[in-house]
N, C-alpha and C positions, 0 to 999 in steps of 0.2 A: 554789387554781388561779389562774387570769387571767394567767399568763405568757406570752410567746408561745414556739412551740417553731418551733426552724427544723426543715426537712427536710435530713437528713444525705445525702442524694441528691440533688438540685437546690438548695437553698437558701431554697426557699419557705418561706413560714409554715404551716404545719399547724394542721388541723384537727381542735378535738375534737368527736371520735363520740359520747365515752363514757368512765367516771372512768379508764380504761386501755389507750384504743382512740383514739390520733392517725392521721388520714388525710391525704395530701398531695393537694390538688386540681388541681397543674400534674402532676405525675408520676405520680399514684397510689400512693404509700409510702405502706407501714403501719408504725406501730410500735404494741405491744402492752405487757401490763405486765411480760413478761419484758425489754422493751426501758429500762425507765422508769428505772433507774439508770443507764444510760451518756448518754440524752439531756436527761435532765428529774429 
């Protein structure tokens, strides 16, 4: 891990929740581990 992910919706850095759980704190975007091969 320790990469940063951006947010595909605003641009933000995202946060992780959890090993497959990114949250965005400007926008509120989730991505999950279905999400985890298109962003990360």
């Amino acid at each position: 891990m320790g990469e940063e992910i951006t947010c595909p919706r605003c641009e933000n850095k995202m946060v992780d929740m959890q090993a497959c759980h990114m949250f965005c704190p400007n926008c509120g975007a989730h991505l999950d581990c279905s999400d985890k091969g298109n962003f990360w």
